[in-house]
C-alpha positions as CSV (number, residue, x, y, z in Angstrom):
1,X,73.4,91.9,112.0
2,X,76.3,93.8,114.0
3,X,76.2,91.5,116.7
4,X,76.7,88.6,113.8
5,X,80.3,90.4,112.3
6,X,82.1,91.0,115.4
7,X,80.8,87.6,117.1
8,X,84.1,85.7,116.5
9,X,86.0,88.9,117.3
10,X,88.0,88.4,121.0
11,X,87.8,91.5,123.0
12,X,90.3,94.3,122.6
13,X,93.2,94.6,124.3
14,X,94.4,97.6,125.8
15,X,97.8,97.5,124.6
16,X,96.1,97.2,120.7
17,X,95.3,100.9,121.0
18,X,98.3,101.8,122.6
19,X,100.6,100.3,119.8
20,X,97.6,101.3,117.2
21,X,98.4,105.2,118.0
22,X,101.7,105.1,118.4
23,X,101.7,103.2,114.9
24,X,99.8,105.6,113.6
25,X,101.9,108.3,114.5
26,X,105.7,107.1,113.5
27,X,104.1,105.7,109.9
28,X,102.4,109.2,109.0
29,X,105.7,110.5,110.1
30,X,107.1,108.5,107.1
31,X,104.1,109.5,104.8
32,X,105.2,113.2,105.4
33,X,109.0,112.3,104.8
34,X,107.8,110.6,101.4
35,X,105.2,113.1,100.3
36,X,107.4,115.9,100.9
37,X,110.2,114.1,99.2
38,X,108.4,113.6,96.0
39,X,106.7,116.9,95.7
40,X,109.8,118.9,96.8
41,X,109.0,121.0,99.4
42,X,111.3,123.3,99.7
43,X,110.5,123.6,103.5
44,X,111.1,120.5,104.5
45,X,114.0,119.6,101.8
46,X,115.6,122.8,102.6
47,X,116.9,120.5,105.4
48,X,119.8,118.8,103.5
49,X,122.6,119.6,101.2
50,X,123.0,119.5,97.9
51,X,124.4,116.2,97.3
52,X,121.4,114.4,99.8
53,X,119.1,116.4,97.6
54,X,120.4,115.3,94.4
55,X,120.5,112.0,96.0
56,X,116.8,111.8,96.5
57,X,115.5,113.5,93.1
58,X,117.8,110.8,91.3
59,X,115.7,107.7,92.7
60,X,115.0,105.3,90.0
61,X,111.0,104.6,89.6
62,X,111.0,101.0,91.2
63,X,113.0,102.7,94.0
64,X,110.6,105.3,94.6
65,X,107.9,102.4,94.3
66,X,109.5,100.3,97.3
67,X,109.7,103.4,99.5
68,X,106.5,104.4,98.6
69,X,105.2,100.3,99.2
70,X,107.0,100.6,102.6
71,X,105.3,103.9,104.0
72,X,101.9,103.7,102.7
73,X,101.8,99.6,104.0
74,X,103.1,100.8,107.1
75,X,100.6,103.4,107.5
76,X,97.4,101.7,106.2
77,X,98.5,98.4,108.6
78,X,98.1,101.0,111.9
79,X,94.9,101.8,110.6
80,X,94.0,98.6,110.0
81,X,95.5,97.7,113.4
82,X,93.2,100.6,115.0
83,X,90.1,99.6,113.1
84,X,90.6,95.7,114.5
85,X,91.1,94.4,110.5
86,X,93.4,91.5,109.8
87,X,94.8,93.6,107.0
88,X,96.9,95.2,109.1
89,X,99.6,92.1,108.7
90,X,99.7,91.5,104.8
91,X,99.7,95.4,104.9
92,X,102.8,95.3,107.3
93,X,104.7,92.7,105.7
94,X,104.0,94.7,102.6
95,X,106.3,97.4,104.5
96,X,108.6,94.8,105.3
97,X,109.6,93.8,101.7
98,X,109.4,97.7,100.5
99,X,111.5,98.4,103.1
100,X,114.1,95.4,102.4
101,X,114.3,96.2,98.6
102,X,114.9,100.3,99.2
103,X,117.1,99.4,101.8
104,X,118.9,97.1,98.8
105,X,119.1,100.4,96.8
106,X,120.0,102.7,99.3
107,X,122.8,100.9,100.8
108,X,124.2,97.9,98.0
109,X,123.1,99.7,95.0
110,X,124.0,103.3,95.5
111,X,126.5,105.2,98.0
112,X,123.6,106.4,100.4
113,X,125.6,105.6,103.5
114,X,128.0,108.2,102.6
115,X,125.4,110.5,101.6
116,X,123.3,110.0,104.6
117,X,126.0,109.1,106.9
118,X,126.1,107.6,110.2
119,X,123.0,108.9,111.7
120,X,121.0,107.9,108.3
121,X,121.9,104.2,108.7
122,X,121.4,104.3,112.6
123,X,117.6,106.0,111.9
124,X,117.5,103.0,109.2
125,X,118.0,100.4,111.7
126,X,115.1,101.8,113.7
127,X,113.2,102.0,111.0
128,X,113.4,98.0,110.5
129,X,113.1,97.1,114.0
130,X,110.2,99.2,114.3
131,X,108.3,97.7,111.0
132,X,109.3,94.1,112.4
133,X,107.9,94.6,115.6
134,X,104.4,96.2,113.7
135,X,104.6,93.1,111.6
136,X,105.0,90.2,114.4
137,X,102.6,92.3,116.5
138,X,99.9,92.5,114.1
139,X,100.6,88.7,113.4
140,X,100.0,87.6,117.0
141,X,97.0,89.9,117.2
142,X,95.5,87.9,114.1
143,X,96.0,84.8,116.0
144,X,94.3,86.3,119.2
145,X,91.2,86.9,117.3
146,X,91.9,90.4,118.5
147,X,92.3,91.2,114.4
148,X,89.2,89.4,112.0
């Protein structure tokens, strides 16, 4: 019965668990940021000022509900990714629109480039190259067979 589910399955590349971890680890990097952002943790939002504080407690709901779309996709898609499901891409393109409509907010919307400043948009930029890269990777992974 195993043998019959993991028939049309190609083998594993080695890079796949290379890019699975590393996944893994930069999206529960996020999943902390988010977490401790909505239950505000005074250690880790002791970090910024006032105003950046303010900033983030003022989210609006659907806001809140892209960011929270573009971590938790992000980090269910690398474990996805790690356990070989072809989940992982809806899950990362799932990322990909949370990410595009709190980007939206954060720097049309609202005046979170000044807030965050430089370094904030730079880290953003990363951010999107990063959840691209997931995205087209788990794509091409699909297509390999290497994903089912």
């Amino acid at each position: 019965m195993i043998e019959y589910a993991f028939r049309d399955r190609s083998p594993t590349p080695w890079h796949l668990w290379v890019v699975g971890v590393l996944a893994l680890l930069w999206s529960a990097g996020g999943a902390l940021d988010y977490t401790a952002t909505q239950l505000q943790l005074e250690p880790y939002m002791g970090q910024f000022n006032e105003a950046q504080l303010a900033y983030f407690y003022g989210f609006p709901a659907w806001a809140v509900a892209a960011w929270a779309c573009a971590v938790w996709g992000s980090f269910l898609g690398s474990v996805m990714l790690l356990l070989r499901r072809g989940w992982a891409h809806p899950l990362f393109g799932l990322s990909l629109i949370g990410l595009f409509v709190s980007s939206v907010y954060n720097f049309i919307m609202t005046d979170g480039m000044d807030i965050m400043g430089g370094a904030g948009a730079a880290f953003t930029a990363v951010i999107w190259v990063v959840t691209i890269g997931l995205y087209y990777y788990a794509r091409r992974m699909v297509k390999r067979r290497a994903l089912v």
